[in-house]
C-alpha positions in Angstrom: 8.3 -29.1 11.0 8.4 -30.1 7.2 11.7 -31.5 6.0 10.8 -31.9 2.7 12.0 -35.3 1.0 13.9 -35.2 -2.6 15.8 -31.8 -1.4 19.3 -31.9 0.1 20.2 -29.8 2.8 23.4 -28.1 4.3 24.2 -27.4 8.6 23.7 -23.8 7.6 20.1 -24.7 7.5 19.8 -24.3 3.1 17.9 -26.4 0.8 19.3 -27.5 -2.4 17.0 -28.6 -5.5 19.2 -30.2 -8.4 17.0 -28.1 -11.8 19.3 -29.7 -14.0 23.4 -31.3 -14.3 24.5 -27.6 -13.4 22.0 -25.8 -11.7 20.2 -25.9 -8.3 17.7 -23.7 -6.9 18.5 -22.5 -3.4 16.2 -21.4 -0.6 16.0 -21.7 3.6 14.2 -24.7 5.5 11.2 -24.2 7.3 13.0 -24.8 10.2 15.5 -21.8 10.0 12.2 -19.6 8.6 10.8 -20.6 11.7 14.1 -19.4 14.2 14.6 -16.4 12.8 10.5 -15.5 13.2 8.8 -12.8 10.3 10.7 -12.2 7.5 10.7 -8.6 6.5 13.5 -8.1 3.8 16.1 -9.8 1.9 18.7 -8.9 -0.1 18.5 -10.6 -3.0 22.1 -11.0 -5.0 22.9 -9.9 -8.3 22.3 -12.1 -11.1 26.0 -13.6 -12.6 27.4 -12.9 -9.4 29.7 -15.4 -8.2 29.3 -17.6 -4.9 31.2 -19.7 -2.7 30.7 -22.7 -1.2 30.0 -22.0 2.8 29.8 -18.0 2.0 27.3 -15.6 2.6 25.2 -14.5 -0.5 22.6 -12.8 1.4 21.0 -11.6 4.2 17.7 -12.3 5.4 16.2 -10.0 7.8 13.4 -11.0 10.6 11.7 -9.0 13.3 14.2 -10.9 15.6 17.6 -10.6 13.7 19.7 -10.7 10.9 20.7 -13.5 8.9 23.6 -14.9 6.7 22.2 -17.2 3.9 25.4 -19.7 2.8 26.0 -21.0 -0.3 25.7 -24.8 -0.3 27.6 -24.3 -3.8 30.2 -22.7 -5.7 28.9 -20.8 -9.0 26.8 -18.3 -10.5 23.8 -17.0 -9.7 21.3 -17.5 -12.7 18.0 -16.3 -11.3 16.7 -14.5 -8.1 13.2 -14.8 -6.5 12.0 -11.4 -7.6 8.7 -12.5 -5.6 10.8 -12.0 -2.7 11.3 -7.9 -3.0 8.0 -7.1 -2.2 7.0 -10.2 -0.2 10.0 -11.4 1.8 7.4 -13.4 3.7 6.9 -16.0 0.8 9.9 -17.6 3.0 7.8 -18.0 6.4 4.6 -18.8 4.3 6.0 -21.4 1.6 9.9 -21.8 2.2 10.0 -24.8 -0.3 7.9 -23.5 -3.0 7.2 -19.6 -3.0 9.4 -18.8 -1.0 12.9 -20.1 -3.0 16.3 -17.4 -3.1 18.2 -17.7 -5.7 19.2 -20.6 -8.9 22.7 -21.3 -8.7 25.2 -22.2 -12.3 27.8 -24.8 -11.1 30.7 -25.4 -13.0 31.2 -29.0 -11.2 27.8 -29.8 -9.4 29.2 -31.7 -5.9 26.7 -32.2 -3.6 28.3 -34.9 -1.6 28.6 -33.2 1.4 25.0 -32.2 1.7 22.0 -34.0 4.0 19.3 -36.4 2.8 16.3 -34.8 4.0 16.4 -37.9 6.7 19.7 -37.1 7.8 18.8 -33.1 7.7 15.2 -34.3 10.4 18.1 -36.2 13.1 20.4 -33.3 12.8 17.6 -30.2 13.3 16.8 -32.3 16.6 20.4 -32.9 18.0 20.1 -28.7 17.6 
């Protein structure tokens, strides 16, 4: 199970990529692709929609079950993974890469209480 070093992570099971001083891309770990099983839609959020910190943006839907993604920030959403409309399984095949949700504006970027990606590997085997 990749837990991909240089990416912070939440309990929720997100990835966080700082893009800039305000901006971080968003998308699911490999281990929560690999829980909920295919991917076979998402609902992608509207661009300059606001988010909350530990709130649902999106769903993610899987042959098993349904999903809540969480915010790992507060802010707007400045790009969505348009990729992701007609291939929601970019997220099983390439959940770092291809397979990214949503680039999140922050006012105040505070990722303090987010996992090093070592931290993120203990936690996902206490699980």
């Amino acid at each position: 199970m990749e837990v991909r070093k240089g990416l912070l992570y939440s309990k929720e099971h997100e990835w966080v990529q700082e893009i800039s001083d305000s901006v971080v891309r968003v998308g699911i770990t490999e281990y929560a692709q690999d829980q909920l099983g295919d991917i076979v839609y998402i609902e992608l959020p509207e661009i300059d929609a606001e988010v909350a910190k530990g709130e649902s943006f999106t769903v993610v839907e899987s042959v098993k079950a349904a999903s809540d993604v969480y915010a790992p920030v507060s802010g707007t959403v400045v790009a969505v993974n348009e990729k992701l409309e007609d291939n929601p399984e970019l997220i099983n095949e390439s959940p770092y890469d291809e397979g990214w949700i949503v680039e999140i504006k922050c006012d105040e970027l505070d990722l303090s209480d987010l996992m090093t990606a070592e931290e993120y590997a203990r936690y996902i085997e206490e699980v």
